[in-house]
C-alpha positions in Angstrom: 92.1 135.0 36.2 91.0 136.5 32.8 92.3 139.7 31.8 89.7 142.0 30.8 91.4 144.0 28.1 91.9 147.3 30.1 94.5 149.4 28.1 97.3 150.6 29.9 98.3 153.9 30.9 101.1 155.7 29.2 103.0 158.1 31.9 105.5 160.9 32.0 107.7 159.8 35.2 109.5 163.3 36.1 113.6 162.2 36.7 116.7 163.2 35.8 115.5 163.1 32.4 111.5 162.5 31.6 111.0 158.2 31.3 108.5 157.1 29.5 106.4 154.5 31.6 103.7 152.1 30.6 101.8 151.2 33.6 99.9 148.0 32.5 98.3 148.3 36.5 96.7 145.7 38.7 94.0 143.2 37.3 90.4 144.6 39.0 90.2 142.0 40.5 92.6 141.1 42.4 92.2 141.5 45.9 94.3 142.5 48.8 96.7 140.8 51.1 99.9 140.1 53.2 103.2 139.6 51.2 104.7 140.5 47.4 102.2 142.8 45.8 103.7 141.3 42.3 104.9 144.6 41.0 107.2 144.4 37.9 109.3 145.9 36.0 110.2 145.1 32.3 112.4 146.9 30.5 113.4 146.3 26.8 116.0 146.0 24.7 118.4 148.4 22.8 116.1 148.8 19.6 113.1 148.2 21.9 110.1 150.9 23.7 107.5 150.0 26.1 105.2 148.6 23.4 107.6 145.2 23.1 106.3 144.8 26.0 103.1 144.8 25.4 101.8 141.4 25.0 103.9 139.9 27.4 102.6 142.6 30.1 98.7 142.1 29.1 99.2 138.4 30.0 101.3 138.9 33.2 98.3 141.6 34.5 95.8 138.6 33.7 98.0 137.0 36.3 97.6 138.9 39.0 100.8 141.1 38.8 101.5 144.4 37.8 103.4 144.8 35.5 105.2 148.7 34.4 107.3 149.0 31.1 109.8 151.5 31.3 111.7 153.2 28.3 115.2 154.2 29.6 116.7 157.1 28.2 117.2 157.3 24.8 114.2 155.4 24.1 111.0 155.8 22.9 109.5 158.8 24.7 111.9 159.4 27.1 114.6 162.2 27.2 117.8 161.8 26.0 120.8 162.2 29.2 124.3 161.1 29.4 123.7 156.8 29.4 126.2 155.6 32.3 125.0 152.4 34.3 124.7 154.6 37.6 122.2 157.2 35.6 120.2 154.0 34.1 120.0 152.1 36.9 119.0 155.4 38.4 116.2 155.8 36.3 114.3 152.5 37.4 114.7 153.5 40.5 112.8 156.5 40.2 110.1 155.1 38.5 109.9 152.7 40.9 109.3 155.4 43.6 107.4 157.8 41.8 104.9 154.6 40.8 105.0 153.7 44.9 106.2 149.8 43.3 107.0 147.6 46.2 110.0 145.4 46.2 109.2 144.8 42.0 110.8 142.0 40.2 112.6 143.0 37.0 113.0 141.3 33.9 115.0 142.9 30.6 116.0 141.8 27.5 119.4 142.1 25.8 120.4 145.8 27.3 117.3 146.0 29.1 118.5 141.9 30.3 122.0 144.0 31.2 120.4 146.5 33.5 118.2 143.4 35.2 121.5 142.4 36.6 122.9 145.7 37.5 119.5 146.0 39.3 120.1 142.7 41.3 123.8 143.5 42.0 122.0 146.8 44.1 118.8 145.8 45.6 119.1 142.1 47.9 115.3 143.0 48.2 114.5 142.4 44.8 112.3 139.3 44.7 113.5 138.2 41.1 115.6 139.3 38.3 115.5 137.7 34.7 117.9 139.0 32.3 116.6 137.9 28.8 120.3 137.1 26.2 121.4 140.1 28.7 125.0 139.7 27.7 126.4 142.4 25.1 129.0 141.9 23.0 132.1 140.3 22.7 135.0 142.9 23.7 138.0 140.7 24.1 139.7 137.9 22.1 139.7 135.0 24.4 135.4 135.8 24.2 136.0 134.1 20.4 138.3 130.9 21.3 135.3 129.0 19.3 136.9 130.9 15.9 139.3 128.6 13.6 142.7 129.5 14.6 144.2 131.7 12.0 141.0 134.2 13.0 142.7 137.5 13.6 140.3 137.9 17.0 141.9 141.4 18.1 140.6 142.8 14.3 137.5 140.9 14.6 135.9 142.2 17.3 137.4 146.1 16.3 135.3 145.3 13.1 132.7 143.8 15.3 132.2 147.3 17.8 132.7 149.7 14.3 129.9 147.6 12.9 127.7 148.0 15.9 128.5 152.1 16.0 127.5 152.6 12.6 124.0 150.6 12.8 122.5 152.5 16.3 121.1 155.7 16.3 123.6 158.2 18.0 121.2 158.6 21.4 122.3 155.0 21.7 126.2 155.4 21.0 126.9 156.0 24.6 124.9 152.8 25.6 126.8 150.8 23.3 130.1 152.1 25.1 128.6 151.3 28.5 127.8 147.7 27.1 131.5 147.8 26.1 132.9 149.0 29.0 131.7 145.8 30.6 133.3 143.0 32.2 130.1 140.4 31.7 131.5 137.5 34.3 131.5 140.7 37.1 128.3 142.0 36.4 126.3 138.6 36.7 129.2 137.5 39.9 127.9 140.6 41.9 123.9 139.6 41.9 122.4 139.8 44.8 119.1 138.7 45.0 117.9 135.5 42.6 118.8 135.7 39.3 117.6 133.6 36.7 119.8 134.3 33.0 117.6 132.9 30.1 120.3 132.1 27.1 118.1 131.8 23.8 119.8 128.9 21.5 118.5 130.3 18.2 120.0 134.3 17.4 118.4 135.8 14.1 121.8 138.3 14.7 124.1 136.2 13.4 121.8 135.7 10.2 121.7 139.8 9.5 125.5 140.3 10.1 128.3 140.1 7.7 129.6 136.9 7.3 132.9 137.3 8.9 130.6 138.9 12.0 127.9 136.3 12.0 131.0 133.3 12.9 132.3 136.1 15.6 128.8 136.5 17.2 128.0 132.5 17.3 131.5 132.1 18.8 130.9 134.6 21.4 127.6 133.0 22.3 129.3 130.0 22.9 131.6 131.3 25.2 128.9 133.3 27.0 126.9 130.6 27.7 130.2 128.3 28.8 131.0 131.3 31.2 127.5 132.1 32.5 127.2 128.7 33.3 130.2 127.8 35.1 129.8 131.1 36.9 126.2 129.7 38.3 127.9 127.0 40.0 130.1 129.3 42.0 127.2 132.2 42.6 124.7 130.9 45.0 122.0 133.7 43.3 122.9 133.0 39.8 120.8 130.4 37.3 121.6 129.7 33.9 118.5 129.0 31.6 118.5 127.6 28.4 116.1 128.0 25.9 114.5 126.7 22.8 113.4 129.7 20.6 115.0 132.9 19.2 115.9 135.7 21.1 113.3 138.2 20.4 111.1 135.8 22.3 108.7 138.6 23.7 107.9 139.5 20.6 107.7 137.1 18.4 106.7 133.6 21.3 104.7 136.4 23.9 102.7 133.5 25.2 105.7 131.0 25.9 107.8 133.4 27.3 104.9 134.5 29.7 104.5 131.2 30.5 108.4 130.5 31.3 107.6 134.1 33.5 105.3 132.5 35.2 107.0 129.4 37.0 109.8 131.9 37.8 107.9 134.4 39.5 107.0 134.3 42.8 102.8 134.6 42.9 101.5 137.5 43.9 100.0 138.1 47.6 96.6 140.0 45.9 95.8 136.6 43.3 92.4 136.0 43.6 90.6 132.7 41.6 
């Protein structure tokens, strides 16, 4: 089915705060019928609005789905509230009402990949979650066992959060806290519904951090995808997906990532040839 290059339509979604919504809506024509209406949700990451989306959303309408980008508080349009997981998670679900989705699949990179999972850990409906390098940062020392050994890891990954703090605007200190705050292996143990984690092998982060940083991040990767992937085996909902490409995928490999969407999504009820 072609897309027919119908621009989307920004919204104000009324919630505890206003969230800014981009409703890419339903191809015209798609028809109707029994099952999953295709509705998703994709929500970006940290330094990311609605408009990341943007590409990856056109293509996923000229699909058959519907997809709705939503900018979580502190981003982008929306207003600016007290960032705790329940408030967040929160959010999407109001959107979710207010826009009438049914059942939507939600996919999120790096925070927005971190709120996929809390989503999945709520809502056994949910056909799908992908969770995009949805893994934060490294908190504890045993997250960099890939360091040389004289690494001083406790300092490392102080330098590592002071680092962080300084380069995010302030509406996003209290989401870097909340990504702090997490314990990463109970998050992804407590999905409920299927759960596919796509681990990016190339990171352009390590590159743009100080040296010292850049070995901390890489060794943290490795232990996240070790973790993620032993965890997989014991979580009947979790998958573990590795890919080539960087992490920014969605904006800078729209097309492949769509197409990796694709075979992971279930097809929509409405598709029509």
């Amino acid at each position: 089915m072609n897309d027919l290059g119908l621009p989307p339509a920004d919204l104000l979604v009324p919630a505890a705060v206003p969230l800014s919504v981009r409703d890419f809506g339903r191809h015209p024509q798609s028809g109707s019928g029994d099952g999953w209406g295709g509705d998703v949700v994709l929500l970006p990451s940290a330094r990311g609005t609605a408009a990341s989306w943007d590409v990856v959303g056109t293509l996923l309408r000229g699909l058959g789905y519907r997809p709705v980008a939503i900018e979580p508080r502190g981003h982008g349009r929306s207003g600016d509230g007290d960032w705790t997981w329940d408030a967040v998670l929160g959010d999407v679900a109001a959107v979710v009402d207010a826009l009438g989705l049914d059942r939507p699949a939600v996919i999120g990179h790096g925070l927005g990949g971190t709120t996929a999972a809390g989503w999945a850990a709520r809502h056994p409906e949910c056909p799908l979650a992908v969770t995009i390098d949805g893994y934060g940062n490294p908190t504890r020392p045993e997250q960099l066992a890939a360091l040389s050994p004289d690494a001083n890891r406790d300092a490392v990954i102080v330098a590592f959060s002071d680092h962080l703090a300084r380069s995010v605007p302030a509406t996003l200190g209290q989401a870097l806290r909340a990504v702090e705050s997490l314990d990463l292996l109970h998050l992804y143990r407590a999905v409920r519904c299927p759960t596919v984690a796509v681990l990016s092998r190339e990171s352009d982060l390590a590159d743009l951090l100080p040296t010292e940083l850049g070995l901390a991040w890489l060794a943290y990767l490795e232990w996240v995808t070790s973790a993620l992937t032993g965890l997989a085996a014991e979580v009947p909902a979790l998958s573990v997906l590795r890919v080539d490409g960087p992490n920014d995928a969605y904006l800078t490999q729209p097309e492949q990532l769509t197409d990796l969407l694709a075979d992971l999504l279930p097809a929509p009820a409405a598709l029509l040839a």
